[in-house]
C-alpha positions as CSV (number, residue, x, y, z in Angstrom):
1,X,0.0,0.0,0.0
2,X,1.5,3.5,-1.1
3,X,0.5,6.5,1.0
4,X,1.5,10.4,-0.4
5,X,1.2,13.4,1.6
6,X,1.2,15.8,-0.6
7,X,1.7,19.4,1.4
8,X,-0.1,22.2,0.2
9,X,0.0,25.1,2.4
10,X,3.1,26.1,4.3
11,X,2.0,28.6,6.8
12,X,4.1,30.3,9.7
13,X,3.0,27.8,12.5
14,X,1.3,24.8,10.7
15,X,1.5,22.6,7.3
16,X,-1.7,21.3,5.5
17,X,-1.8,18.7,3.4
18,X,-3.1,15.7,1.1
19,X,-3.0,12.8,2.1
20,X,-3.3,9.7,-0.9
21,X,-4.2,6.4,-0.8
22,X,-2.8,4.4,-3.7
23,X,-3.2,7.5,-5.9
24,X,-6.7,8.2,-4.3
25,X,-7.4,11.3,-1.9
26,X,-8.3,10.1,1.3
27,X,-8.3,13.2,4.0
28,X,-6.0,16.3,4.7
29,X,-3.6,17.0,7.4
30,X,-1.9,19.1,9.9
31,X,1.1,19.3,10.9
32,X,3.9,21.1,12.5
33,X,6.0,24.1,10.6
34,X,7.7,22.8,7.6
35,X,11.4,23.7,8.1
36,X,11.9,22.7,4.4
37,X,13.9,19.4,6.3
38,X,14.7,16.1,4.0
39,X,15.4,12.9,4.5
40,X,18.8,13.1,2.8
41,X,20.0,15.8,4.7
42,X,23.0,14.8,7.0
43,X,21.3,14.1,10.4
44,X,23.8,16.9,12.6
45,X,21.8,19.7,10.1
46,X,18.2,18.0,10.7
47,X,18.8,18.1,14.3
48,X,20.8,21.9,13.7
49,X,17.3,23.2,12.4
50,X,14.1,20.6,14.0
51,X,13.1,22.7,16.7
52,X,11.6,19.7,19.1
53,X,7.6,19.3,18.7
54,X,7.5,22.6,16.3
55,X,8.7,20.7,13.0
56,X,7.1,18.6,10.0
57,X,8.4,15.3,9.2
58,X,11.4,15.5,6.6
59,X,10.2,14.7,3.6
60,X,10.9,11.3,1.7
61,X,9.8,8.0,1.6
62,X,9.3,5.9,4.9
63,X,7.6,2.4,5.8
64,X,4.7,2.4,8.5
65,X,4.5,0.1,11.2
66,X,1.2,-1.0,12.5
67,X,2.4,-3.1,15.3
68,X,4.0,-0.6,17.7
69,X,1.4,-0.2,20.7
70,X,1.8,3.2,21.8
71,X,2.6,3.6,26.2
72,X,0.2,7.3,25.5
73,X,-2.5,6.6,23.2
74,X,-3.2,3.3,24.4
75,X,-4.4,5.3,27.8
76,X,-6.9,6.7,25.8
77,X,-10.2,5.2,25.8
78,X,-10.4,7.1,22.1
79,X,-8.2,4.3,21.3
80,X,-9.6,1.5,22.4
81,X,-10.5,0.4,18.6
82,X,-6.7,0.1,18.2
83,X,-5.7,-1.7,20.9
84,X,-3.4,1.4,21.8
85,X,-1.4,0.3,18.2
86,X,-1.4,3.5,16.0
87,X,0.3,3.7,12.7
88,X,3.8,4.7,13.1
89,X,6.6,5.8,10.7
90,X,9.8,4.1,10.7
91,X,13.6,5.3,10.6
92,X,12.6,9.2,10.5
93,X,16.2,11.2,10.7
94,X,16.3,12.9,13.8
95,X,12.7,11.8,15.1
96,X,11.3,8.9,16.9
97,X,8.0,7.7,18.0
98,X,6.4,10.2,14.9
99,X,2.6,8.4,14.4
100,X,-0.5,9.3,12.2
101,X,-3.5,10.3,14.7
102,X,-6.6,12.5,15.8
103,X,-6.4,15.8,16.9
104,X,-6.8,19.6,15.9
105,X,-4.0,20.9,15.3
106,X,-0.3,21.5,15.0
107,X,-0.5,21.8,18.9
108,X,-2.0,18.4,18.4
109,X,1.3,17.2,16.6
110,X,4.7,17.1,18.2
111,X,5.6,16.0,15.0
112,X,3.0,13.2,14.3
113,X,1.0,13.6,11.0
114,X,-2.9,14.7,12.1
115,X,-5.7,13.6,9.7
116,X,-8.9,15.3,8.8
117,X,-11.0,17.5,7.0
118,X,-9.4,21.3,6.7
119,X,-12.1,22.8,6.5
120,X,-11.6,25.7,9.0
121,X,-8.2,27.6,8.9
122,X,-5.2,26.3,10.8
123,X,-6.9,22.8,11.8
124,X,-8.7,19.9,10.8
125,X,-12.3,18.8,11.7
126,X,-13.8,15.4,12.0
127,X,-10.6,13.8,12.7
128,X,-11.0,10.8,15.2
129,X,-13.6,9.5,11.8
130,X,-11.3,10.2,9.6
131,X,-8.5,8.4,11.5
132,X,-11.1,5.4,11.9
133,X,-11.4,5.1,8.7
134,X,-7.5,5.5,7.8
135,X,-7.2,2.6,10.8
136,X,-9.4,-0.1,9.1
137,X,-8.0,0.7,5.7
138,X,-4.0,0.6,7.2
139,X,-4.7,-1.9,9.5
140,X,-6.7,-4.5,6.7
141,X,-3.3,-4.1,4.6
142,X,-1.0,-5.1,7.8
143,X,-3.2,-8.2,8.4
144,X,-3.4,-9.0,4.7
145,X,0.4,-9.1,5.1
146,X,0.6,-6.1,2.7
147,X,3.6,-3.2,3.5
148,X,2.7,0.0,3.9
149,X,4.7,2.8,2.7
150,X,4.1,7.0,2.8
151,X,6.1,9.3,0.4
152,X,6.1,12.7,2.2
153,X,6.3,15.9,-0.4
């Protein structure tokens, strides 16, 4: 399964994007501030320019783990549908634990990827449905055996 964030609107404090489904739209998203950070760059200049939970994923390709049970989330009775698992990008340069969730806004982030509808400006509505309905679809590929992959542009 291929997944493409495509971002579209890089304001001052938050990014909004696309977000793809084998060449289908699926939702938008919020994130952090794009710091215009790569995957290639070396990981001494990522971590020169990331300011912690205030930055956007580099962009590039990573896989998606659907295994990784989350010690916060799985607290949440929001959750419970998930068994506290959330999907969760692997290898990100100069980041760890970065996962695709519910929430608001970029304040919602710390550098996760937030999925919705941005229909108001500077966050995302309806996103605990939308992130149900990204769960079956993710988590239907994992059991099928399927990997999961998300190009971030």
């Amino acid at each position: 399964m291929i997944l493409k964030l495509r971002r579209i609107a890089k304001k001052q404090l938050y990014t909004i994007g696309k977000l793809y489904i084998n060449g289908a739209y699926f939702c938008d998203t919020i994130e952090d501030k794009d710091r215009g950070l790569t995957q290639m760059m070396p990981l001494d200049l990522i971590k020169k320019i990331k300011v912690y939970k205030q930055t956007a994923i580099p962009t590039g390709t990573y896989t998606v783990a659907m295994g990784t049970r989350s010690p916060k989330f799985s607290q949440k009775p929001a959750y419970n549908f998930t068994e506290g698992r959330l999907p969760r990008l692997l290898s990100v340069p100069g980041y760890d634990g970065i996962l695709i969730h519910a929430g608001t806004n970029q304040n919602s982030s710390a550098g996760c990827l937030i999925v919705g509808q941005n229909k108001v400006v500077g966050q995302v509505i309806n996103s605990m449905a939308t992130f149900k309905k990204l769960w079956n679809i993710l988590d239907a590929a994992y059991k099928a055996g399927d990997s999961i992959k998300i190009t971030i542009e």
